[in-house]
N, C-alpha and C positions, 0 to 999 in steps of 0.2 A: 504494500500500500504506500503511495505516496502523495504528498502531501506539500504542494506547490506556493511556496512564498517567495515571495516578488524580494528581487535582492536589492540592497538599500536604503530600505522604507525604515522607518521609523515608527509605529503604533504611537508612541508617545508626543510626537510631531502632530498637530491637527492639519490636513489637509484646506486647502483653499476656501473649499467650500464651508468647512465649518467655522471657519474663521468670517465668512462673508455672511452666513445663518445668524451668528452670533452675534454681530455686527446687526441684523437688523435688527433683534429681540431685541437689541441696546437702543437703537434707534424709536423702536414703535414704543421700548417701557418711557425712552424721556417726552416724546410726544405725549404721552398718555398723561404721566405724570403732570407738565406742562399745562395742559388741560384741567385737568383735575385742581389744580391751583387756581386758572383763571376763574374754574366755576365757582371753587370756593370764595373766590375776591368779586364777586361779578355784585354789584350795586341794583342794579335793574331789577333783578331775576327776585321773585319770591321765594322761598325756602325750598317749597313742596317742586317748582321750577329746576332749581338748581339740582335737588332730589335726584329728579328724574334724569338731568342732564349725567349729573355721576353716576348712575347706573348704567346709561346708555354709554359711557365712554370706560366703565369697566367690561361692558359684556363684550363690548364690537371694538378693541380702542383705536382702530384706524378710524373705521367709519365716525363711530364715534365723537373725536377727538376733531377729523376732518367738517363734521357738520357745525361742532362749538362754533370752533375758529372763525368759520361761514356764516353764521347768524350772529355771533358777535362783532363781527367786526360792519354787518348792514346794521345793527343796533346800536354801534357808535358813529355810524356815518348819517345815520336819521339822528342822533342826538347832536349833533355836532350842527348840520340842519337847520334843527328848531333851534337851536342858541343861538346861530347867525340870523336863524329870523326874526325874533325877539329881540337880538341886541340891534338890529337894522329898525325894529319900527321904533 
């Protein structure tokens, strides 16, 4: 019987790929995290609001995390808006 190992290799060495896997679980935990602060800082939002938002960015945290950012940032560009329209009349 035999028993064919590739000569060179390292087991202990992570390949390319895991390093670039790893690399994104790092990447989607700071986004997620990232989010999960802004939700907790977010002024606007009601409690049961922001609730929901944290769950939603623990269960999905790309989606998630991608929709925060996306209705926050149209939520400060309407507030931003009415304060130019208020401070103009």
């Amino acid at each position: 019987m035999m028993i064919s190992e590739e000569v060179g290799t390292n087991p202990l060495i992570p390949a390319a790929y895991d390093i670039a896997w790893s690399g994104m679980v790092l990447l989607v935990a700071a986004v997620a995290i990232t989010a999960l602060v802004s939700i907790g800082r977010a002024r606007g939002a009601d409690r049961d609001r922001r609730a929901l938002w944290a769950i939603a960015v623990i269960v999905l945290p790309v989606l998630g995390s991608i929709l925060w950012f996306v209705s926050d940032t149209r939520r400060d560009a309407r507030a931003r808006r009415a304060d130019a329209h208020i401070s103009s009349s």
